[in-house]
Residue, then its C-alpha position, 0 to 999 in steps of 0.5 A: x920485294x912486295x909489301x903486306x898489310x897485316x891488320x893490327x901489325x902494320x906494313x910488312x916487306x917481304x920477298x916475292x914467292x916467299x911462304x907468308x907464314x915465315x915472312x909474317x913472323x919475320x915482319x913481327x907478327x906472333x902467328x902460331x904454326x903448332x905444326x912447324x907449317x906441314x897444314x895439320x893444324x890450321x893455327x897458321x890461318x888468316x884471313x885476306x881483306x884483300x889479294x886472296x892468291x887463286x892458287x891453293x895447294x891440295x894439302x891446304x884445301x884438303x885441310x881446311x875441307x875438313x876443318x870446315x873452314x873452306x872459303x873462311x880462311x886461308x893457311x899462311x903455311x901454304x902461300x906464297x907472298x905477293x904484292x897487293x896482300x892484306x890480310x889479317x892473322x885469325x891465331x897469334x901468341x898474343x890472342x892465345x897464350x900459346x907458343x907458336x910452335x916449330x919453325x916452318x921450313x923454307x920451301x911450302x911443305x908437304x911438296x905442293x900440288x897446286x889447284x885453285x881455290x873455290x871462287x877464285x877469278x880462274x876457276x871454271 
């Protein structure tokens, strides 16, 4: 088990390699994911205050390039829990109104192709 620290929410526990986005929703936090968790929609965002994994997949990176939010945030939907995380959740229920959406499968959709995110510690 690792423990995330969700600003506004408190202390969630989750399993290692877990996908955030089922673990925060699980932990209580009312994160949208209007795309059931396929990076579409971008509504899964967070921001990391501290722990950013270095690993992104393509799907992930392809979307947030497009969205201009590229080194801002990061989609729950495409990461794995672990331990050290502290994030805060940037689209929930509560701040919007909306329905959060379907619920994301299990395993990290579409498949993941890994890559490294921008700035990371390993890049280069």
């Amino acid at each position: 088990m690792v423990e995330i620290m969700v600003e506004g929410y408190g202390v969630i526990r989750a399993q290692e390699g877990e996908r955030l986005v089922l673990a925060l929703e699980r932990g209580g936090v009312d994160l949208l994911h209007r795309c059931g968790g396929q990076a579409r929609c971008t509504t899964c965002r967070v921001q990391f205050l501290e722990g950013e994994p270095d690993a992104m997949t393509v799907a992930e990176y392809d979307k947030l390039t497009e969205k201009g939010l590229l080194g801002q945030a990061r989609l729950s939907c495409q990461i794995e829990c672990a331990q050290g995380m502290a994030l805060t959740p940037l689209q929930t229920r509560r701040s919007t109104g909306l329905e959060p959406g379907k619920t994301p499968a299990e395993s990290i959709e579409p498949e993941p192709v890994w890559t490294t995110r921008p700035g990371a510690s390993t890049e280069g």
